[in-house]
C-alpha positions in Angstrom: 18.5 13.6 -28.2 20.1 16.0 -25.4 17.2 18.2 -24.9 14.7 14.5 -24.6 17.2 13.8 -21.7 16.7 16.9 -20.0 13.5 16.7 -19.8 12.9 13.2 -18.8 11.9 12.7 -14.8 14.7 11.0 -12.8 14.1 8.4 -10.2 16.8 7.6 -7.7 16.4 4.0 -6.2 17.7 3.1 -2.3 18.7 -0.3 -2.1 20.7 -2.9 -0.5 23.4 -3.8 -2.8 23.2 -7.2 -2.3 23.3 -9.6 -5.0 19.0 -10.5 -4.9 18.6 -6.8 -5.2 20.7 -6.2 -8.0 18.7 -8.7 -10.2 15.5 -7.0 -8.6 17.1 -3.6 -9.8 17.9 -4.3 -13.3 15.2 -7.0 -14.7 12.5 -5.1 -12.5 12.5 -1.9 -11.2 15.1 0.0 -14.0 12.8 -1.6 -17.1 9.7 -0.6 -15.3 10.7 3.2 -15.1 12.4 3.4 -18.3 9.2 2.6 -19.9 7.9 5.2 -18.6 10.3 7.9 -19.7 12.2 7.6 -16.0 16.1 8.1 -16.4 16.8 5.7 -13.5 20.0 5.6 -11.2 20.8 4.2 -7.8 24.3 4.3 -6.0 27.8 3.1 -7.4 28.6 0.0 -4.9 32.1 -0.2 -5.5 33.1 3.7 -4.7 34.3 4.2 -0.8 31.5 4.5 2.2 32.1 8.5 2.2 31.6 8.9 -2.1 28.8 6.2 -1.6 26.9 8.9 0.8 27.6 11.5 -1.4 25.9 9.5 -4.4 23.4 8.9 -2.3 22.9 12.7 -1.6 23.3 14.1 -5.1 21.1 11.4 -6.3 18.4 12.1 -4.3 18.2 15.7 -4.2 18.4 15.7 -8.1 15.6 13.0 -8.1 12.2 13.8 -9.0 11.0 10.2 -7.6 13.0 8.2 -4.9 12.3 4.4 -4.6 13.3 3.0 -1.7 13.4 -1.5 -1.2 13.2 -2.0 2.5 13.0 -5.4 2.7 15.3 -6.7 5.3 15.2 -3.5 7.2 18.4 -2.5 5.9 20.2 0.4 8.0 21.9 2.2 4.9 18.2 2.3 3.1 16.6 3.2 6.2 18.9 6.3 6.9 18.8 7.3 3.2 14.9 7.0 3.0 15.2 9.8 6.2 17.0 12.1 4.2 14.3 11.8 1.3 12.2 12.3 3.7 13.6 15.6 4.6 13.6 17.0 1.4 10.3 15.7 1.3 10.5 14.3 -2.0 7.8 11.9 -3.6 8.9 8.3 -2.5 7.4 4.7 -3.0 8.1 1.9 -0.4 8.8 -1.8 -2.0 8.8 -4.4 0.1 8.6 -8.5 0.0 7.2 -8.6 4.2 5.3 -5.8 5.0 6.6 -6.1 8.9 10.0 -5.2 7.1 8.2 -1.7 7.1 7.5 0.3 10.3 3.9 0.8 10.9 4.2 4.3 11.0 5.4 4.0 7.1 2.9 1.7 5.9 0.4 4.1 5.6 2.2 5.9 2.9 2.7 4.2 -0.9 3.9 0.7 -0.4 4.3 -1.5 -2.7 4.0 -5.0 -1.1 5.3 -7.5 -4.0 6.4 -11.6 -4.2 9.5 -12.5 -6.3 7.7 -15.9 -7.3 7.7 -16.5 -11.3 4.2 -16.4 -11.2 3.5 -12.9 -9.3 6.8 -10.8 -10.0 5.5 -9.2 -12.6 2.8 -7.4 -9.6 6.2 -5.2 -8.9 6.3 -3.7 -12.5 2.8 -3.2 -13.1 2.2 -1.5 -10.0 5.3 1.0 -10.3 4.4 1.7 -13.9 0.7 2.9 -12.7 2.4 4.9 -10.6 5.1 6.5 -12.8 2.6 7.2 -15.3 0.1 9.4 -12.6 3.3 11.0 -12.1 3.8 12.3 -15.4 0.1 12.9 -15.6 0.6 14.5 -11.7 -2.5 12.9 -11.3 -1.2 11.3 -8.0 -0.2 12.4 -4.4 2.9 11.7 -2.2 3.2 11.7 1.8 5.6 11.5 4.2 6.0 12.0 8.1 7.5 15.9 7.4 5.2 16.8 5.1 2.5 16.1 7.3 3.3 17.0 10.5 6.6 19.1 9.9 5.9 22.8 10.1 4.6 24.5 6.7 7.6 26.5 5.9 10.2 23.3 5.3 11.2 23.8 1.4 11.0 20.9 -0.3 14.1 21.0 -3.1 13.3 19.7 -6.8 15.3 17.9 -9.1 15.8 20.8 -10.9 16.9 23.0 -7.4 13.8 24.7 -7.6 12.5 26.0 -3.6 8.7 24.8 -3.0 6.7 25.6 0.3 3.6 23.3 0.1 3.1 19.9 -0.9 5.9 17.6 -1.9 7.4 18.4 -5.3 5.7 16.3 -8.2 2.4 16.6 -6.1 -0.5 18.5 -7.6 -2.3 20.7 -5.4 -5.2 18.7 -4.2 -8.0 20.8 -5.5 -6.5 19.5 -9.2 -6.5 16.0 -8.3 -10.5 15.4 -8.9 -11.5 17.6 -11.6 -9.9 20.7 -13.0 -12.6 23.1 -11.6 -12.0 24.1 -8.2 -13.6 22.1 -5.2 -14.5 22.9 -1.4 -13.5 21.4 1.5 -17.3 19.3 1.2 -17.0 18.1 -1.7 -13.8 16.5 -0.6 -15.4 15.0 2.8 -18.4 13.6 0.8 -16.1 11.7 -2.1 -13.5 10.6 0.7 -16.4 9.4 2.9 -17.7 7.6 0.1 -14.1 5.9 -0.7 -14.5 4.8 2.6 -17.9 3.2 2.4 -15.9 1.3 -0.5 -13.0 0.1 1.0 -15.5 -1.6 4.0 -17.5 -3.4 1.4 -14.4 -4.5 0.2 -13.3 -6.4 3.6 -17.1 -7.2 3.8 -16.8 -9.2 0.8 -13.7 -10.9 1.3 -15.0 -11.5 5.5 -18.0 -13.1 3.7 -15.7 -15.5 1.2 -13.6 -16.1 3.8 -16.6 -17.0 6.4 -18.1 -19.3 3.2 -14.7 -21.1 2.6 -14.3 -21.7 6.4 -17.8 -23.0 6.7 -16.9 -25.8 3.3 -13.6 -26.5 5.3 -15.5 -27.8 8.1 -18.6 -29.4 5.9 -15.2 -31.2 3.7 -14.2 -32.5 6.9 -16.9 -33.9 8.2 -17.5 -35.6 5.3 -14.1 -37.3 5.1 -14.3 -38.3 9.0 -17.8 -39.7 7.8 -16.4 -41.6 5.4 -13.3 -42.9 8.2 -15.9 -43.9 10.9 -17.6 -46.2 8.1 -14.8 -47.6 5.7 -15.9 -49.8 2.8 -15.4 -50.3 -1.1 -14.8 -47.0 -2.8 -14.3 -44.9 0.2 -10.5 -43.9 -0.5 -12.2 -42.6 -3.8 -14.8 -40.7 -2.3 -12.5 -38.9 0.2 -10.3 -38.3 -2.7 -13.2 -37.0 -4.1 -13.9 -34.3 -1.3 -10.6 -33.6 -1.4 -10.6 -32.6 -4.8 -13.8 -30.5 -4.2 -12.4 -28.2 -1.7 -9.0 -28.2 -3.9 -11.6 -26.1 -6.4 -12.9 -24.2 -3.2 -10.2 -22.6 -1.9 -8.6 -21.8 -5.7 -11.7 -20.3 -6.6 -11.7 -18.0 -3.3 -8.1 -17.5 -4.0 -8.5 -16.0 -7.5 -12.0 -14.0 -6.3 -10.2 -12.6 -3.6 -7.1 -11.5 -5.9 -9.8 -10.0 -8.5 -10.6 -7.7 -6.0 -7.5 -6.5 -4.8 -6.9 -3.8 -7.4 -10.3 -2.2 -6.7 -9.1 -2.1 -3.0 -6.2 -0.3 -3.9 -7.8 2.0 -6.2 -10.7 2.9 -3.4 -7.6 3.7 -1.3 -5.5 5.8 -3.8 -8.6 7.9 -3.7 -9.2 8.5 0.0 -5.7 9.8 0.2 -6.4 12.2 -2.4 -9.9 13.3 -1.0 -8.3 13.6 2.8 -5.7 15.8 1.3 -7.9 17.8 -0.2 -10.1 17.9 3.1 -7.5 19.1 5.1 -6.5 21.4 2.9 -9.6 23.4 2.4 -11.0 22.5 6.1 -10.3 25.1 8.4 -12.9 24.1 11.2 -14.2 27.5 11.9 -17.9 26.9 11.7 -20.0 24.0 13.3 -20.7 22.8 10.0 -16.8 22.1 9.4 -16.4 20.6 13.0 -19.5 18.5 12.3 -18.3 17.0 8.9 -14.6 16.5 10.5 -16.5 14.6 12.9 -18.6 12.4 11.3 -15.2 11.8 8.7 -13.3 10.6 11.4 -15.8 8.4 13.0 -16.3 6.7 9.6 -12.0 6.4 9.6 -12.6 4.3 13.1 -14.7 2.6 11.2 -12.9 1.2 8.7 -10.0 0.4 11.4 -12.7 -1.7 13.5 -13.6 -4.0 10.5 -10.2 -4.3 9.3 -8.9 -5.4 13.0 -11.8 -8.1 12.9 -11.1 -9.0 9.5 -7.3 -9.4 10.1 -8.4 -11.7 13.1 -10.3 -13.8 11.5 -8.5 -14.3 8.4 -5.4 -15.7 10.3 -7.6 -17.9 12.2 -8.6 -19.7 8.9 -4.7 -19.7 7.8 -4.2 -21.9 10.5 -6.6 -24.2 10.4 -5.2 -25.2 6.7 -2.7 -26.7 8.3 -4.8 -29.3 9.8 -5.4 -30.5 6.1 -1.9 -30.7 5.0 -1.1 -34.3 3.3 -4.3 -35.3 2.0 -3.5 -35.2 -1.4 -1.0 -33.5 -4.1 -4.2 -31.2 -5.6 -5.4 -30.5 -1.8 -1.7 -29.3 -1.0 -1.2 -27.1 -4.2 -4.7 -25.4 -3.3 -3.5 -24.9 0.2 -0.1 -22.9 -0.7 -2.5 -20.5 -2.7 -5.0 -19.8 -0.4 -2.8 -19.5 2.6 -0.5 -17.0 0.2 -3.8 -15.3 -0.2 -5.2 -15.1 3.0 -1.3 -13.7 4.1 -2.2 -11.3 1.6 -5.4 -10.3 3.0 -3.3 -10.0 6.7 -0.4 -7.7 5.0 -3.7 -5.4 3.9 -5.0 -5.1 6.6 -1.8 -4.3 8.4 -1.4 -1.5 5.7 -5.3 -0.5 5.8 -4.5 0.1 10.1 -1.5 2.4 9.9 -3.2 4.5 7.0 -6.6 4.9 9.6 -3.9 5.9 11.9 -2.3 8.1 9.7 -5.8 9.5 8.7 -6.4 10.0 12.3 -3.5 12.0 13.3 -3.9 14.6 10.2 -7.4 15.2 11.9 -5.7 15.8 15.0 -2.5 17.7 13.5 -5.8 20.1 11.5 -7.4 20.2 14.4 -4.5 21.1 16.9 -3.2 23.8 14.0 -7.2 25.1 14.1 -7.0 25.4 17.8 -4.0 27.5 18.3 -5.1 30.1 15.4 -8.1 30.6 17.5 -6.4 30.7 20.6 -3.6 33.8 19.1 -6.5 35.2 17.4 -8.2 36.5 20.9 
């Protein structure tokens, strides 16, 4: 039973140690992890503010995964997500508002979750997928140090061991496709073709959410029709229209959340194929310059539909307003749609800071590529 301990990962969890976050603790995060073989600890509330820090600091440097909640914008979390940071261990972001998060972190693994009855069980799911890549090191962690910090920071295991490279957990990116090795093309191709996914993705949901905008406004007309001429049966008909786009908008809600995990997926693997891109790249030959090129024009891509698609989605969010009071089915429709189309917003806000992110490691491989050429003459 001893030696099954030992060699069970251990995830540290940075949290507010207020009372909603202690039931978020244990009845979500804690089972979550332990099903997947996690030994999961997070700081001792009632010890003094210098043993809390030094919890803090054994229990994230003996951590093999740190989770960090940072809703509310706490200061203790934010300070103690820093020093994961530092050691550049593998972290996951949870929040309930994604402008809880600074932009500069969204691009990195966020989980964006509700605590409604209906959706809390989103938080679990999520961090089991990601616990079990983890143990299958199928998966790859980020953070501001490791990629822009120089090279030579160490990062320091749970287990005290020194690593130069990636953040500890992390594969090397050639052994997140396949197990045979890959080149630096074969990583621009897939991650340009992750791309190509991720705009049909907003494609479709621009075009749902262009379709249910246009029956908004055909509903309407209808019901001012029926205003402008009142007879027998009319307060029927309206209800009926009423009803009618009720079915709309929770049929675009639950398409729209159908697609949402194929988003995500499309995204888990850009971030492996740029990692492996920028890995292999070293931008010596036109070729390589060419390729980097035409990679990050299709990265400004995505960030120019997401922008218009962010736009336009909270356009329609407002004008469900207008519709509020109708009736009791007509209401109930509205909360769902506009908690979708706040979803689609929070996306987007999270697709933007990963282009940016995207666009800087271009830079930062670029800028690196530059100055090697430059001490080489």
């Amino acid at each position: 039973m001893e030696i099954a301990e030992l060699t069970k990962h251990k995830a540290f969890v940075l949290i507010p140690f207020d009372k909603e976050f202690k039931d978020i603790y244990e009845q979500l995060i804690v089972p979550a992890l332990e099903e997947e073989d996690f030994e999961v600890h997070k700081a001792d509330s009632s010890l003094d503010q210098q043993n809390i820090l030094k919890d803090i600091v054994h229990g994230i440097v003996r951590a093999d995964l740190v989770v960090a909640e940072l809703t509310s914008q706490n200061a203790n979390v934010m300070y103690e997500l820093g020093i994961a940071h530092g050691l550049r261990k593998p972290t996951v972001l949870l929040t309930q508002a994604i402008e809880d998060v600074p932009f500069d972190l969204r691009s990195y693994r966020v989980i964006h979750y509700s605590t409604d009855f209906r959706e809390v069980t989103g938080l679990q799911s999520r961090l089991r997928q990601i616990a079990q890549k983890f143990n299958d090191e199928s998966i790859t962690f980020g953070n501001p140090v490791s990629d822009f910090g120089p090279q030579t920071i160490p990062a320091i295991s749970a287990r005290g061991e020194v690593r130069v490279g990636p953040s500890v957990g992390t594969p090397a990116p050639e052994e997140i496709l396949e197990e045979e090795e890959h080149g630096w093309l074969d990583y621009a191709v897939a991650g340009e073709g992750s791309m190509s996914e991720i705009t049909g993705f907003w494609q479709r949901i621009a075009d749902m959410t262009n379709t249910l905008t246009q029956k908004m406004i055909s509903h309407a007309e209808r019901v001012e029709a029926e205003k402008s001429q009142l007879s027998f049966g009319s307060s029927r008909r309206m209800q009926q229209i009423a009803s009618d786009l009720a079915s709309d908008m929770t049929q675009y809600a639950q398409e729209v959340k159908g697609l949402l995990p194929g988003f995500h997926g499309s995204w888990e693997r850009l971030e492996d194929h740029t990692a492996g891109l920028l890995s292999k790249a070293s931008i010596e030959t036109d070729e390589e310059r060419d390729t980097l090129d035409f990679f990050e024009s299709q990265a400004k891509g995505v960030q120019e539909v997401t922008v218009k698609l962010r736009s336009a989605t909270r356009s329609a969010k407002n004008s469900l307003k207008a519709m509020w009071g109708v009736s009791k089915d007509l209401n109930h429709a509205i909360r769902e749609t506009e908690g979708t189309m706040q979803a689609i917003i929070d996306e987007c806000a999270s697709t933007e800071s990963r282009v940016v992110r995207i666009l800087n490691l271009v830079g930062e491989l670029r800028g690196r590529s530059e100055h090697t050429a430059t001490s080489s003459i």
